[in-house]
TORPA-4810 file (N, C-alpha, C, O; in nm, 3 decimals):
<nodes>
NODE_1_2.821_-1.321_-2.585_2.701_-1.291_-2.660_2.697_-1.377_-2.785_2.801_-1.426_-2.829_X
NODE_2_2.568_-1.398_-2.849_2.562_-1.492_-2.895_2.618_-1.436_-3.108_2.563_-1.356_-3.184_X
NODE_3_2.729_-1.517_-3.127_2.763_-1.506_-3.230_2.669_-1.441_-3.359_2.698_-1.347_-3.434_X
NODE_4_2.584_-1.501_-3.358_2.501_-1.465_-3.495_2.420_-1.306_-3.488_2.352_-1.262_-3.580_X
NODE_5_2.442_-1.247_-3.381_2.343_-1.190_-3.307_2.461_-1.033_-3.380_2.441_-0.938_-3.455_X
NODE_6_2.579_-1.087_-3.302_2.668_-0.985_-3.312_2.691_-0.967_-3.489_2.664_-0.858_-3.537_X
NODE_7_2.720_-1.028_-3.538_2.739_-1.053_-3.683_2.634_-0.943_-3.750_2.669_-0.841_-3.809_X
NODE_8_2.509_-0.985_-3.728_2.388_-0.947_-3.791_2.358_-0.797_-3.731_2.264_-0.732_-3.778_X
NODE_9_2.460_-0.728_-3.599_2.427_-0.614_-3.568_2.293_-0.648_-3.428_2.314_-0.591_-3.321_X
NODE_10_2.152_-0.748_-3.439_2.048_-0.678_-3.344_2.105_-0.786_-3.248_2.176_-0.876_-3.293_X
NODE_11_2.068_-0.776_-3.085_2.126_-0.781_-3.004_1.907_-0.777_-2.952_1.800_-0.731_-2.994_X
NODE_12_1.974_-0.871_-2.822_1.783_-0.925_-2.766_1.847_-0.879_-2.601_1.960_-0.849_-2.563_X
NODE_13_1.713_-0.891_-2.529_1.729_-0.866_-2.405_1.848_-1.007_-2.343_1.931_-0.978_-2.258_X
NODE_14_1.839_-1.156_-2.402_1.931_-1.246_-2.384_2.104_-1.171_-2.405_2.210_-1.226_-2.378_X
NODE_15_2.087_-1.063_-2.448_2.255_-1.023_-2.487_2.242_-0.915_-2.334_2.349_-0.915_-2.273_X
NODE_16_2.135_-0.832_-2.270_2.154_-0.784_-2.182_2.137_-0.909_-2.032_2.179_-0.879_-1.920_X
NODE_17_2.101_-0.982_-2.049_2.090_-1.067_-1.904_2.250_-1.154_-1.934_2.299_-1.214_-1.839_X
NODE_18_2.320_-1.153_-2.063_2.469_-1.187_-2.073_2.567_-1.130_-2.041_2.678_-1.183_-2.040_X
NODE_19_2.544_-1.005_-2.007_2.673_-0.899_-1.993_2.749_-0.908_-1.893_2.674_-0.911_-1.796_X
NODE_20_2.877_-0.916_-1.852_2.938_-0.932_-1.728_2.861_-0.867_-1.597_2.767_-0.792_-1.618_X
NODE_21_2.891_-0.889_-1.495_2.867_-0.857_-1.379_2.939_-0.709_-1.384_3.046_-0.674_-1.434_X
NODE_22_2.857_-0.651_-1.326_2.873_-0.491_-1.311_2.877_-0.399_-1.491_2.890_-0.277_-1.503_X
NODE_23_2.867_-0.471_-1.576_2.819_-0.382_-1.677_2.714_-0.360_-1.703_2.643_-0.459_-1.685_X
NODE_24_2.634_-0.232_-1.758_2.530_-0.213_-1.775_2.533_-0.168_-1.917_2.633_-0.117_-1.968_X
NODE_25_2.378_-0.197_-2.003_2.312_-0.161_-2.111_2.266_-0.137_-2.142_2.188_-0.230_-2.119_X
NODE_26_2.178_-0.036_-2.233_2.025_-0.037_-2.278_2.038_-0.128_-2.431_2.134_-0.175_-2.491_X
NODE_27_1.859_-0.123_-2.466_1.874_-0.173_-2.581_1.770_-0.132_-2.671_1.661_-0.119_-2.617_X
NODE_28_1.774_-0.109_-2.783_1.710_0.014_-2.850_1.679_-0.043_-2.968_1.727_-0.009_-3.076_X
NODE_29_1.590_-0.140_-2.946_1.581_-0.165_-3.138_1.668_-0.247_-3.153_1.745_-0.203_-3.239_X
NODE_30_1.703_-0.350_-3.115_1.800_-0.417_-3.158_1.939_-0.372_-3.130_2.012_-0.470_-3.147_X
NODE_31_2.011_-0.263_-3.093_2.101_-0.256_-3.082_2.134_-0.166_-2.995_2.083_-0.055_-2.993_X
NODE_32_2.254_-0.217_-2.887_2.301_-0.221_-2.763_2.395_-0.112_-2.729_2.509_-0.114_-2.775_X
NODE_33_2.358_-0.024_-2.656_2.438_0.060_-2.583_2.479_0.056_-2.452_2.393_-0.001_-2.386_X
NODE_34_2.580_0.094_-2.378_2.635_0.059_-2.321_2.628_0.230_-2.195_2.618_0.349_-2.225_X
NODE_35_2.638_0.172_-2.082_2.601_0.263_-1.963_2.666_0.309_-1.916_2.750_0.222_-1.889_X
NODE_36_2.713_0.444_-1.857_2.814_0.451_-1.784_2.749_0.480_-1.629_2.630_0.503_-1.607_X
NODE_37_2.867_0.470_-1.517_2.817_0.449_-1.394_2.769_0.581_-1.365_2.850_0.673_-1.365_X
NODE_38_2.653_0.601_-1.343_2.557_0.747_-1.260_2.719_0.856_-1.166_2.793_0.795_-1.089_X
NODE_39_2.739_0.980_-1.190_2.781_1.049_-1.101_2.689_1.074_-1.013_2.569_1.057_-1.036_X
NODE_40_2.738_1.118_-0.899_2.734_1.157_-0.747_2.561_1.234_-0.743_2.453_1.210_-0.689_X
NODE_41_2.637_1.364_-0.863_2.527_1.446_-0.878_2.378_1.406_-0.932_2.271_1.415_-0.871_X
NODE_42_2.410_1.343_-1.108_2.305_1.237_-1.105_2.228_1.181_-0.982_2.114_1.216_-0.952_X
NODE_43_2.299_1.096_-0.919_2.207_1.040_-0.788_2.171_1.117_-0.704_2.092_1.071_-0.622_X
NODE_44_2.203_1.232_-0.691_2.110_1.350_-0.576_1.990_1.381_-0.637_1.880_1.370_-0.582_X
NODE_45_2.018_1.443_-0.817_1.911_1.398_-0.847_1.780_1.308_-0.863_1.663_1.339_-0.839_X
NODE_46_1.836_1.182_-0.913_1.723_1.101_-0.915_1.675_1.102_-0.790_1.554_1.123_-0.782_X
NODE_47_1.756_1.079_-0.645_1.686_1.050_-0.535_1.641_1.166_-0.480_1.607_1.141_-0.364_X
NODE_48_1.627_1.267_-0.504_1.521_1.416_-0.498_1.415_1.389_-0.593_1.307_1.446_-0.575_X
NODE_49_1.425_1.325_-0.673_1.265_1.323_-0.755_1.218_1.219_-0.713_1.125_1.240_-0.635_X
NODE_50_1.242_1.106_-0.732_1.210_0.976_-0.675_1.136_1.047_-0.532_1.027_1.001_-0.499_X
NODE_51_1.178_1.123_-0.476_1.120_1.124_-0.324_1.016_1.238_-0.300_0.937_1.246_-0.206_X
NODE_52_1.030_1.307_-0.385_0.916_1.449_-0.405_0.796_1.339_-0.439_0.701_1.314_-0.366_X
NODE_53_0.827_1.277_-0.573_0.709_1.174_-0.605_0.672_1.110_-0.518_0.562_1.140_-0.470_X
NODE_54_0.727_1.027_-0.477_0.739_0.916_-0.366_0.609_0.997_-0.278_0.492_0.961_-0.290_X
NODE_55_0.651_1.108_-0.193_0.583_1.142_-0.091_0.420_1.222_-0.160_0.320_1.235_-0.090_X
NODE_56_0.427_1.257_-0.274_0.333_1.315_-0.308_0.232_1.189_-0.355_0.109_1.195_-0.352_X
NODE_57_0.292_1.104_-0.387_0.170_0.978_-0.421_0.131_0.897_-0.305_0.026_0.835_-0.320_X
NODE_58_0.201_0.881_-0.175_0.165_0.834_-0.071_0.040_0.916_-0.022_-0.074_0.869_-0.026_X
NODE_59_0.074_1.055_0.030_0.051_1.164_0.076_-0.150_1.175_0.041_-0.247_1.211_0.109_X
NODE_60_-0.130_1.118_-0.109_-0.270_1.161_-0.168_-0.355_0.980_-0.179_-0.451_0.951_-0.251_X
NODE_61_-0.286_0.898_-0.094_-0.291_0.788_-0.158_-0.357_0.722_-0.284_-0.458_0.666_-0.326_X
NODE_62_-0.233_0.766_-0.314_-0.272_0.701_-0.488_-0.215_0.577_-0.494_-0.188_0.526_-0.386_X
NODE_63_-0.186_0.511_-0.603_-0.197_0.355_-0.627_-0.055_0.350_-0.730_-0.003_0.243_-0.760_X
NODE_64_-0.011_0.461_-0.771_0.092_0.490_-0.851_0.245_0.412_-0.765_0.250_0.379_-0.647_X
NODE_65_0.335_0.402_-0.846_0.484_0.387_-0.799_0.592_0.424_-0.876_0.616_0.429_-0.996_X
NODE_66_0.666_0.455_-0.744_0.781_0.546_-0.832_0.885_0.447_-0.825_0.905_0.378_-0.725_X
NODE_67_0.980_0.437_-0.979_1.111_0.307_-0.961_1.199_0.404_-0.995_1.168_0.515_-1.039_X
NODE_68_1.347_0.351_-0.967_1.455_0.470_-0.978_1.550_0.367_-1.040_1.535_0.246_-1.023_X
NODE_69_1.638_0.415_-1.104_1.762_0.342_-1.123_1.764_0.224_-1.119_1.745_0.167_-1.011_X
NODE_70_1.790_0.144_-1.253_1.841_-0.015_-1.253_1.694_-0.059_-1.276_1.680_-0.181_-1.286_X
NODE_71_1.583_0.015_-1.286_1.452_-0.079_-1.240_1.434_-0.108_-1.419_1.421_-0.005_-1.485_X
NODE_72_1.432_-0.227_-1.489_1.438_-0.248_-1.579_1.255_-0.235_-1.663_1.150_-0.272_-1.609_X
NODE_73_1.271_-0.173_-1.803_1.139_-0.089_-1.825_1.155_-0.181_-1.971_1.246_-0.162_-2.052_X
NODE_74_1.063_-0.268_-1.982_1.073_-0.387_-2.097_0.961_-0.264_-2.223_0.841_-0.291_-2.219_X
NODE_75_0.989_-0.178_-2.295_0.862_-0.086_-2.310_0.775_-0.131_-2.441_0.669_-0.074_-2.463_X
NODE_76_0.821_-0.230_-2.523_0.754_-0.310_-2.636_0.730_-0.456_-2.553_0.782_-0.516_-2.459_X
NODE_77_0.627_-0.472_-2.638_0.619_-0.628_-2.635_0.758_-0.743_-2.695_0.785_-0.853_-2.648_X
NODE_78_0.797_-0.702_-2.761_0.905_-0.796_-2.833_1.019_-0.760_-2.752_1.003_-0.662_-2.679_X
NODE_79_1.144_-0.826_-2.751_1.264_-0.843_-2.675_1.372_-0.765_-2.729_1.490_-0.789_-2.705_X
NODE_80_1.327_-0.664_-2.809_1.424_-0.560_-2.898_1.462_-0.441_-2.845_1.570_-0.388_-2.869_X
NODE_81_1.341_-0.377_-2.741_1.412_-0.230_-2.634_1.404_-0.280_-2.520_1.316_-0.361_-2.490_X
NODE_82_1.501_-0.236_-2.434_1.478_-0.249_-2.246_1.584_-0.125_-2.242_1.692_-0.103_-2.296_X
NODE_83_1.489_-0.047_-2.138_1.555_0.030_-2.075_1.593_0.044_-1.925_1.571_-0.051_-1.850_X
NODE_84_1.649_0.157_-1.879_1.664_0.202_-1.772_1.629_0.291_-1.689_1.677_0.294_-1.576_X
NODE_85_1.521_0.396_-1.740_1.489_0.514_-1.687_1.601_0.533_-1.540_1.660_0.443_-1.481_X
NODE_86_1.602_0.668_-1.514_1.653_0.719_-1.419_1.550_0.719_-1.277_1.588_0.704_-1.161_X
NODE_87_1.416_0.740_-1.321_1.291_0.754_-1.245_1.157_0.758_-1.318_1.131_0.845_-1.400_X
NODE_88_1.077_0.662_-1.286_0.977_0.640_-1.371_0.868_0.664_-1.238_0.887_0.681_-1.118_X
NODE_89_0.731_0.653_-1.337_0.584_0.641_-1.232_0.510_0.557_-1.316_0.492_0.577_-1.436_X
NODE_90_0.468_0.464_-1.253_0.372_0.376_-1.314_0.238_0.372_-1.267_0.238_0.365_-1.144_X
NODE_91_0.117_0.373_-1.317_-0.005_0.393_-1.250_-0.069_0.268_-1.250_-0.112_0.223_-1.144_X
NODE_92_-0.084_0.189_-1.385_-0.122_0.084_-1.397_-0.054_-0.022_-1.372_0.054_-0.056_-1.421_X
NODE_93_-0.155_-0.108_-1.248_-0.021_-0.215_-1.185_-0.022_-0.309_-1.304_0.075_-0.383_-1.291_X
NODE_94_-0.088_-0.338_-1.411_-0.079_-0.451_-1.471_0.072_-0.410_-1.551_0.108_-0.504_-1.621_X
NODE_95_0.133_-0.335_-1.553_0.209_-0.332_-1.617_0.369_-0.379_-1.557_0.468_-0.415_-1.620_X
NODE_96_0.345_-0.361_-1.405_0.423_-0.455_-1.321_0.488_-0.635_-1.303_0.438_-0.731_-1.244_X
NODE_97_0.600_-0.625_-1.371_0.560_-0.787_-1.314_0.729_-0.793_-1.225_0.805_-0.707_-1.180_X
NODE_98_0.729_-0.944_-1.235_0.867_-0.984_-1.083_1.000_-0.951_-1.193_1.107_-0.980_-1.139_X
NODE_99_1.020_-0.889_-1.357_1.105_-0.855_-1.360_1.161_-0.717_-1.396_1.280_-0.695_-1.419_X
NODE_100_1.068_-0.631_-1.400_1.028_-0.478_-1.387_0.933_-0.407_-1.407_0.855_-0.391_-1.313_X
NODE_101_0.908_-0.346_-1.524_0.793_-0.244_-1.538_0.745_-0.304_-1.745_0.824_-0.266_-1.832_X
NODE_102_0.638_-0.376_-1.780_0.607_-0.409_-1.905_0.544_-0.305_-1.969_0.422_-0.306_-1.951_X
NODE_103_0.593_-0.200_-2.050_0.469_-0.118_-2.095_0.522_0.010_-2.079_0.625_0.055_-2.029_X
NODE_104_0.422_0.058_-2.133_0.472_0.259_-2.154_0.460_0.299_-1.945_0.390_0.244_-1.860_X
NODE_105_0.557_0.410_-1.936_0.510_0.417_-1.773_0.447_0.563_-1.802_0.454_0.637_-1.900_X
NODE_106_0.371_0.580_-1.657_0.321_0.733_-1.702_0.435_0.854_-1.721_0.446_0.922_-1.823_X
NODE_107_0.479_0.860_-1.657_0.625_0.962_-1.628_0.736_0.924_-1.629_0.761_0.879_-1.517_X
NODE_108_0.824_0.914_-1.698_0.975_0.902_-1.753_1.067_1.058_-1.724_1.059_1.164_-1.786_X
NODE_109_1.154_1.022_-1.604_1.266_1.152_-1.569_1.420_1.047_-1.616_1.467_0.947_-1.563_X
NODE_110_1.470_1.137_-1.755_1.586_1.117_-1.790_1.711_1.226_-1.746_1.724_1.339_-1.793_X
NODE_111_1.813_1.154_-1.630_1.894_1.278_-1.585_2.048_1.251_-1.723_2.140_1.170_-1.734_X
NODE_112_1.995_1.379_-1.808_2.157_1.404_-1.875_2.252_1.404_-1.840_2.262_1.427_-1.719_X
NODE_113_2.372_1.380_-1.911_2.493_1.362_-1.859_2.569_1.427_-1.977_2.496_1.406_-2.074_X
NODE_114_2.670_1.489_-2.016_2.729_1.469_-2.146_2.724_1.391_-2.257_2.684_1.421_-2.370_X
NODE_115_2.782_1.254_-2.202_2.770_1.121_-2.257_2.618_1.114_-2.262_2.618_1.060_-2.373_X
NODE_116_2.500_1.123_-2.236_2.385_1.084_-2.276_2.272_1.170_-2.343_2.156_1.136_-2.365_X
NODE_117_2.338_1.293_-2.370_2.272_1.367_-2.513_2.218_1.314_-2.578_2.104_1.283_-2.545_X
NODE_118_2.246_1.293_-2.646_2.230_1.239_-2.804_2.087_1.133_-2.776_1.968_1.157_-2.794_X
NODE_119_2.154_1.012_-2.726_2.007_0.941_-2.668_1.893_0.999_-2.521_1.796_0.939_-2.476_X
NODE_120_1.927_1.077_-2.495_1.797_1.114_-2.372_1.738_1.220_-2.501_1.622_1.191_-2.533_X
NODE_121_1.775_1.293_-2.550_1.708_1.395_-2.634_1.635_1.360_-2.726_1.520_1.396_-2.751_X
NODE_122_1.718_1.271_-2.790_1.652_1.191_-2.932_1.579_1.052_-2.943_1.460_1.024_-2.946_X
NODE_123_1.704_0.967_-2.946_1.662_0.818_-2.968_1.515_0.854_-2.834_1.399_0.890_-2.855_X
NODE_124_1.589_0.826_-2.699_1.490_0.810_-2.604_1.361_0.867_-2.594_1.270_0.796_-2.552_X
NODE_125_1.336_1.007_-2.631_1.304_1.093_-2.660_1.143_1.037_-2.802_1.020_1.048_-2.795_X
NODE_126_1.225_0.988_-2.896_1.094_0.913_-2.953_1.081_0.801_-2.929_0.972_0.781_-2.981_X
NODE_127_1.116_0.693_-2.881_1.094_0.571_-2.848_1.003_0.614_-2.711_0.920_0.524_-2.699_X
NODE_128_0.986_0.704_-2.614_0.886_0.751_-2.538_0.787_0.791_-2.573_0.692_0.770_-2.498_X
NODE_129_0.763_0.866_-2.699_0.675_0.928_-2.760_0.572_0.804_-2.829_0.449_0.799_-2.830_X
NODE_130_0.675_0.704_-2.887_0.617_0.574_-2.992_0.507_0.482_-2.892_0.402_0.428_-2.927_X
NODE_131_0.581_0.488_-2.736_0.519_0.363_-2.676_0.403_0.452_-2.608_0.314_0.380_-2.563_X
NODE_132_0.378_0.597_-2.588_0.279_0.629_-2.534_0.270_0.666_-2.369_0.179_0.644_-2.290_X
NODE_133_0.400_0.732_-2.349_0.408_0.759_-2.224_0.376_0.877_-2.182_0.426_0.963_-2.255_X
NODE_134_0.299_0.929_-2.076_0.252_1.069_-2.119_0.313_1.193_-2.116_0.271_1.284_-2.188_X
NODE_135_0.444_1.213_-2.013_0.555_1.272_-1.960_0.675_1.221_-1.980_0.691_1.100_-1.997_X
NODE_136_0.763_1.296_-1.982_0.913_1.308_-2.022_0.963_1.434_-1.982_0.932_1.552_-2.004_X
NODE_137_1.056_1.370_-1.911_1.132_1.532_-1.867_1.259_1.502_-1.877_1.312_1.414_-1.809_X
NODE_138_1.297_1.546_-1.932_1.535_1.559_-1.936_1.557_1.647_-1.813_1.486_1.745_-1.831_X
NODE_139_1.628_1.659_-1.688_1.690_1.724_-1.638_1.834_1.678_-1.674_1.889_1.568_-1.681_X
NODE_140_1.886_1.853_-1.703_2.033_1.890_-1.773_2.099_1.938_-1.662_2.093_2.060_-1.643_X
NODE_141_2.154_1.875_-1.591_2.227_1.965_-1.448_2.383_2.043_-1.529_2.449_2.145_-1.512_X
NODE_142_2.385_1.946_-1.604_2.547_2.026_-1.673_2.555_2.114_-1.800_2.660_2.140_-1.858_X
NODE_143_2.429_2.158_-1.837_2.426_2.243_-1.974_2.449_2.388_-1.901_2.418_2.377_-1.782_X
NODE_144_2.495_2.521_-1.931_2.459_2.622_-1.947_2.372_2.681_-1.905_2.393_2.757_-1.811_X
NODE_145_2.226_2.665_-1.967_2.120_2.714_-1.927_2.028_2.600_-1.770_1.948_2.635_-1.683_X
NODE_146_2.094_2.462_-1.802_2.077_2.390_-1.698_1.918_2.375_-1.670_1.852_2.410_-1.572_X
NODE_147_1.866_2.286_-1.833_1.723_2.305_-1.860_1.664_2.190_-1.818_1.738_2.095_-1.794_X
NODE_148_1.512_2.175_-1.798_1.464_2.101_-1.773_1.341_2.091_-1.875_1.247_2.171_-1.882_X
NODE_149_1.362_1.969_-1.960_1.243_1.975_-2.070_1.158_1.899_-2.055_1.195_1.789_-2.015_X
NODE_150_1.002_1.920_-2.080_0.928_1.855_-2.027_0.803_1.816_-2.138_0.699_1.881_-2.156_X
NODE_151_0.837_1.714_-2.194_0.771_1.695_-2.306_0.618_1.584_-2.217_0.620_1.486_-2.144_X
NODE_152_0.506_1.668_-2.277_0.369_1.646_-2.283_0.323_1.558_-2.364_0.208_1.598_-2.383_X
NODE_153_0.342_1.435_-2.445_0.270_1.333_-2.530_0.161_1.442_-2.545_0.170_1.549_-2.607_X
NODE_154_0.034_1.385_-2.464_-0.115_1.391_-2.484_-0.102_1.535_-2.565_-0.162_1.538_-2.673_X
NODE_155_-0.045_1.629_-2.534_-0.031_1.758_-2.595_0.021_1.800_-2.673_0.005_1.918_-2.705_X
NODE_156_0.089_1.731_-2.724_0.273_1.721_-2.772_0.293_1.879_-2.805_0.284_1.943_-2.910_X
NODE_157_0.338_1.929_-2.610_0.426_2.058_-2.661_0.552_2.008_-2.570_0.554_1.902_-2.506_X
NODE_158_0.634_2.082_-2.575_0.728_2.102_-2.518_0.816_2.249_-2.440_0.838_2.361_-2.484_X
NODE_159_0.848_2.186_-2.312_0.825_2.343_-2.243_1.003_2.329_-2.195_1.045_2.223_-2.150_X
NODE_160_1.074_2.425_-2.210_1.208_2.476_-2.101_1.148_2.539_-1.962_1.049_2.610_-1.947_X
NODE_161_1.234_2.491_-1.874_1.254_2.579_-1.762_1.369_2.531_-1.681_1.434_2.426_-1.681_X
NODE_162_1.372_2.626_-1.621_1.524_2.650_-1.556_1.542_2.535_-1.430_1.446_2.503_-1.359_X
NODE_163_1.659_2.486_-1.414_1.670_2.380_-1.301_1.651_2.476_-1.157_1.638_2.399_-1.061_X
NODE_164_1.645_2.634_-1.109_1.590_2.653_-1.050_1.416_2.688_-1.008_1.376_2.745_-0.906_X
NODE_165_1.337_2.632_-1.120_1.222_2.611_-1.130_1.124_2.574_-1.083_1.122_2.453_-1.058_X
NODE_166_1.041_2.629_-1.062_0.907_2.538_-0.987_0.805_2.440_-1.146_0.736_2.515_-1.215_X
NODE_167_0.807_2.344_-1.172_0.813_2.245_-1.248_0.626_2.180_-1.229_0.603_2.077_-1.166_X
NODE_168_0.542_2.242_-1.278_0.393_2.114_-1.282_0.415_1.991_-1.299_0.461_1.966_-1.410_X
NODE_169_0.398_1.897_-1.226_0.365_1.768_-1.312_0.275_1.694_-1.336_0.208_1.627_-1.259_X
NODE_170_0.267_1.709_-1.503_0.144_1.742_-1.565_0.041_1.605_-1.578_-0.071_1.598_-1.627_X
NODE_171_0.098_1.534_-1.535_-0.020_1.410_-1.513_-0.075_1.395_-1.364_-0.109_1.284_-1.324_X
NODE_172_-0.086_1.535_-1.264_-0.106_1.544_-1.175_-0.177_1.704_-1.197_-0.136_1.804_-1.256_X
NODE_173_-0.313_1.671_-1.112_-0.361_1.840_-1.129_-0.292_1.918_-1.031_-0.263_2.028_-1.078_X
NODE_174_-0.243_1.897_-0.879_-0.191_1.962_-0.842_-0.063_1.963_-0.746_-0.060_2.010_-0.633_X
NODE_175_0.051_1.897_-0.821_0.198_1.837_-0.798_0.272_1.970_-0.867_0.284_1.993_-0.987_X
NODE_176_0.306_2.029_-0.786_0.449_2.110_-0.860_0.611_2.089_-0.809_0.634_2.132_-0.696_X
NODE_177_0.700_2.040_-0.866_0.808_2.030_-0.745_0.907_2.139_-0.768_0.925_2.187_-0.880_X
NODE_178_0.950_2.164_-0.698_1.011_2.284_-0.669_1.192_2.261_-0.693_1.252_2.230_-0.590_X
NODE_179_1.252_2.270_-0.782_1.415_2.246_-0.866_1.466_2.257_-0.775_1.537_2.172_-0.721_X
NODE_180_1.425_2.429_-0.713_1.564_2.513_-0.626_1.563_2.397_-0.495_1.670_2.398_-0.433_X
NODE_181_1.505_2.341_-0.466_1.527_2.246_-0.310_1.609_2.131_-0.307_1.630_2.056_-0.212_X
NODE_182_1.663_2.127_-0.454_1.791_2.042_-0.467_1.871_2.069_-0.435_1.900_2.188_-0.449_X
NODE_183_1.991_1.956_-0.353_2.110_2.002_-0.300_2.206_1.964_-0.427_2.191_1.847_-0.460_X
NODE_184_2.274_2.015_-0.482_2.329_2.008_-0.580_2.461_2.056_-0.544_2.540_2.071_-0.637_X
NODE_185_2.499_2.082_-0.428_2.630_2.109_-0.419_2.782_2.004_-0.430_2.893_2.055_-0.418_X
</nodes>
């Protein structure tokens, strides 16, 4: 990575297309966090939402797409955040190009982990809110109450419900997906 970069603390998408092979990053404002590899469970998740969506936007043919994991989400214009969402929906194709998703997406699903508190709740949490995305949901498979928060932009409320839940999704008049049909074992 490039000397001056590190010195000075901000760090560009050029410090994430530098990173060894098989490491992963986000980047937040200038400065670089570092990924750890998805558990098992994680990925049952994402690929249960990814596919509830998946089939519910085919189903109604809509024009929407669902990206999962690794699909890189450039969400400013400038080269200072790139993320990773876990599972995104994008409606507007212009926001598509050949190296991921440019722009706020409609629906952002962040799956918690221990390690990713702090940023799915917070940092991520307003940097979603800043770029104008209309949905946000944290699924917590490892908390306690094992919540699922589902923050509304256009509304800005914010709702709990239980990971055995039947869940609206609210940029859809009539999408509900149903928690308990996760195999989570």
């Amino acid at each position: 990575m490039d000397a001056e970069r590190m010195n000075n603390g901000l760090y560009t998408i050029d410090d994430i297309y530098a990173l060894p092979e098989g490491e992963k990053a986000e980047l937040i404002k200038g400065k670089l966090y570092m990924m750890a590899s998805p558990s098992r469970m994680h990925q049952d998740i994402s690929q249960f939402m990814s596919l509830e969506l998946g089939m519910y936007i085919r189903n109604k043919g809509g024009g929407c797409k669902v990206y999962s994991d690794s699909t890189a989400l450039y969400l400013f214009a400038d080269d200072s955040t790139y993320l990773e969402p876990d599972v995104m929906v994008v409606c507007d194709k212009d926001k598509l190009t050949d190296k991921g998703v440019s722009g706020a997406p409609d629906f952002i699903i962040e799956i918690a982990s221990p390690s990713s508190i702090q940023m799915d709740y917070v940092r991520k949490a307003a940097l979603y809110l800043e770029a104008g995305v209309k949905l946000y949901w944290i699924i917590n498979p490892d908390s306690k109450v094992s919540e699922v928060l589902v923050h509304n932009f256009e509304a800005k409320t914010m709702n709990r419900y239980s990971i055995n839940d039947s869940i609206p999704v609210e940029i859809y008049d009539d999408l509900v997906i149903d928690l308990s049909n996760m195999d989570l074992s």
